[in-house]
N, C-alpha and C positions, 0 to 999 in steps of 0.2 A: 189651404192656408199654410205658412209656415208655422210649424211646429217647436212651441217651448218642449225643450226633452234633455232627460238626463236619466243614460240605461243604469244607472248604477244604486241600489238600492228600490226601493217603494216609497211611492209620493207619501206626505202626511195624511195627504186627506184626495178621495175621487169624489166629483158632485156631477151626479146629473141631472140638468135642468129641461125643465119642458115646459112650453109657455102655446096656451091656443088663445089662438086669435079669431074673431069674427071675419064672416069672408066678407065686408066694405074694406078689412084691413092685408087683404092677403098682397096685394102691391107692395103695400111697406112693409109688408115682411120680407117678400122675396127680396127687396132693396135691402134693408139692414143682414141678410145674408151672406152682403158684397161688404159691403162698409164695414162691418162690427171684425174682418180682419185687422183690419187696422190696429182697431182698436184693442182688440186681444193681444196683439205682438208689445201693446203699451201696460199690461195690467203688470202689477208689483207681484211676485210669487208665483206665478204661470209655467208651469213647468210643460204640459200639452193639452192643448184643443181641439176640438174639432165640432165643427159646426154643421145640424144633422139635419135633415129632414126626416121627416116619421109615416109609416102608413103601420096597415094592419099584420104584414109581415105573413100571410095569408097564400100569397103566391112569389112575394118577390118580383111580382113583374109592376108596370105601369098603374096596371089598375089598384093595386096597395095603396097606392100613393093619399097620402094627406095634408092636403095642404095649409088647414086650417091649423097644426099643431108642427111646431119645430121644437128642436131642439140645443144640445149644449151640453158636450164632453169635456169636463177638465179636469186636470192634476195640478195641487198644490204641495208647492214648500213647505207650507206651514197650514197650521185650522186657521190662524188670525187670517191669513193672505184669501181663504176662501170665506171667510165672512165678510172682509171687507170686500169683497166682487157685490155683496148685494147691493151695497151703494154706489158703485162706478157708473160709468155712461152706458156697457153694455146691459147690465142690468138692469135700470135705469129703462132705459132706451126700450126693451121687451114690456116691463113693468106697462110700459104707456101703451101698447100697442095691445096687449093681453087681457083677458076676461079672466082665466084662469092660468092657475100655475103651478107645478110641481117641482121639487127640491127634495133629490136623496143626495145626504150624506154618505161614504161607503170607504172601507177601509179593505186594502186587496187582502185575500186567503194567498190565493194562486191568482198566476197566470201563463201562459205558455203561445208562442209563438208573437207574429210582429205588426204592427197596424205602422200603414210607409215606411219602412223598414225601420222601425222603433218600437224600443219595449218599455210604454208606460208606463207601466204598472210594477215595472222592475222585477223581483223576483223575492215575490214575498216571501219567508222563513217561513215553513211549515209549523202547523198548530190548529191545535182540538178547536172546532167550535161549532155550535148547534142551536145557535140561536138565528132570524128571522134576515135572510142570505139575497143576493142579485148574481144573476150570471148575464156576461157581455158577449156575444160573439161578432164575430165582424171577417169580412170574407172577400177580398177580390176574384172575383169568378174570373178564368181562362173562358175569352170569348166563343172556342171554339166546344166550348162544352156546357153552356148556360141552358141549349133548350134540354138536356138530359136533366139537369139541376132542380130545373122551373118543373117536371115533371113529379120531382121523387119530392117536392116539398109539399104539395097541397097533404098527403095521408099525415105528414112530421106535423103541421101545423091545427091539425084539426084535433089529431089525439094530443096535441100541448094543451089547447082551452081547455080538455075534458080532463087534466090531473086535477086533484087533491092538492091543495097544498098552494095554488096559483094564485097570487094575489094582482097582478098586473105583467101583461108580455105587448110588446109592443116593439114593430121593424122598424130600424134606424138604421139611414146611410147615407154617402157625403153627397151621391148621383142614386137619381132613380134606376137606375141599371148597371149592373154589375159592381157594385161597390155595396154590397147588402151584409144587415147583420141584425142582429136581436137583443133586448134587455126585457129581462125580467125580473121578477119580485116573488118572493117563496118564504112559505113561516117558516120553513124551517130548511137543514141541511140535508135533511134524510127528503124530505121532498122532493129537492132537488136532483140527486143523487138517483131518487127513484126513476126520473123521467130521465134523465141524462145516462144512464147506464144499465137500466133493467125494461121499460117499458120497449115492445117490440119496435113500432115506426120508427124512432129514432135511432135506436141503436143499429137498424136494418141501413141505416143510412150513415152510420159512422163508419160502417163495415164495409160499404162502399170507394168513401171516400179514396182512399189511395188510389183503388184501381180506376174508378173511371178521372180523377187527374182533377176534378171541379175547379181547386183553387190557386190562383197564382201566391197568393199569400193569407195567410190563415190566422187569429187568432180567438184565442178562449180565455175569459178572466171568471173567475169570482171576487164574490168579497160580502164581507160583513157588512150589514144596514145598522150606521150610525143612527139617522135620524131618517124622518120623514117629513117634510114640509109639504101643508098646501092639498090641491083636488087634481083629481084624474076624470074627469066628467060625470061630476060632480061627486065623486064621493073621495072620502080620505081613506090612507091607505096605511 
């Protein structure tokens, strides 16, 4: 979709929305997928979007894939500009279609590198903070190097569910293939921090990255968990 975007500072406010649907409704999901550009390119305070599909983030390949639950990246102007989204026709529109739904709040820490050659999140002023954190990654894989990727992810992903500290992780991306990335939810920063820079898998595969070339374009966000709305199959978070 075209992207609201302005690299210059940090949005007020990031929300990301997840809405599951019953599979009699997965039609008019994949349909509002196409349609709901439109109508994003119309919302008041829209700064960027991007509208996801979700699996378990598990392999990163096909069989991730979920189709019963989508999702919904954006950055606002303003807090009011993403309140009022709850009432629009996109919102609206999921509302009808959905059994369950979730809503975080999120104010960026960091971020560093570019999702479609654009920096969301801007480039938020460094500052102390250790309270209850999300981290975003998001990855265009170099097609000539996806089955080395699709290899080194199954051990990354399996020692992710077994941290401390994990409150929800869950793949998002704009294509089932090659367009992959991750959000998650953590109580705390040292959590985070632990699995992102001390636990072996991972960090085995940050250490990687340069050399075997994975990504055409790369980026990594944090940020502080304003609020939490709603259920993630069936429990609150």
């Amino acid at each position: 979709m075209t992207d609201h975007t302005f690299d210059v500072g940090s949005p007020a406010r990031v929300t990301v929305h997840l809405w599951t649907v019953p599979p009699s409704r997965v039609p008019a999901a994949f349909l509002r997928m196409g349609t709901d550009r439109g109508r994003l390119r119309r919302t008041p305070g829209l700064r960027f979007a991007k509208l996801l599909g979700t699996g378990d983030g598990r392999t990163f390949t096909l069989r991730d894939a979920d189709p019963l639950r989508w999702g919904l990246l954006a950055t606002w102007s303003s807090v009011a500009a993403a309140e009022d989204f709850e009432t629009g026709p996109v919102a609206r529109g999921w509302g009808r279609l959905a059994h369950e739904r979730l809503r975080v709040d999120l104010r960026p820490l960091s971020s560093r590198g570019e999702w479609s050659r654009h920096r969301p999140f801007g480039d938020p002023a460094p500052s102390q903070y250790d309270g209850q954190v999300a981290a975003l990654t998001r990855a265009r894989i170099a097609p000539r190097r996806m089955s080395t990727f699709w290899r080194a992810v199954p051990p990354v992903s399996a020692d992710l569910h077994d941290c401390e500290g994990l409150r929800l992780a869950i793949g998002v991306g704009e294509a089932p293939i090659g367009l992959q990335g991750t959000f998650s939810l953590w109580t705390s920063t040292a959590a985070l921090t632990e699995f992102a820079h001390r636990r072996g898998p991972h960090s085995a595969v940050v250490a990687r990255t340069a050399s075997e070339g994975w990504y055409v374009e790369e980026l990594f966000a944090r940020f502080a968990v304003v609020s939490v709305d709603g259920t993630f199959d069936g429990r609150t978070l």
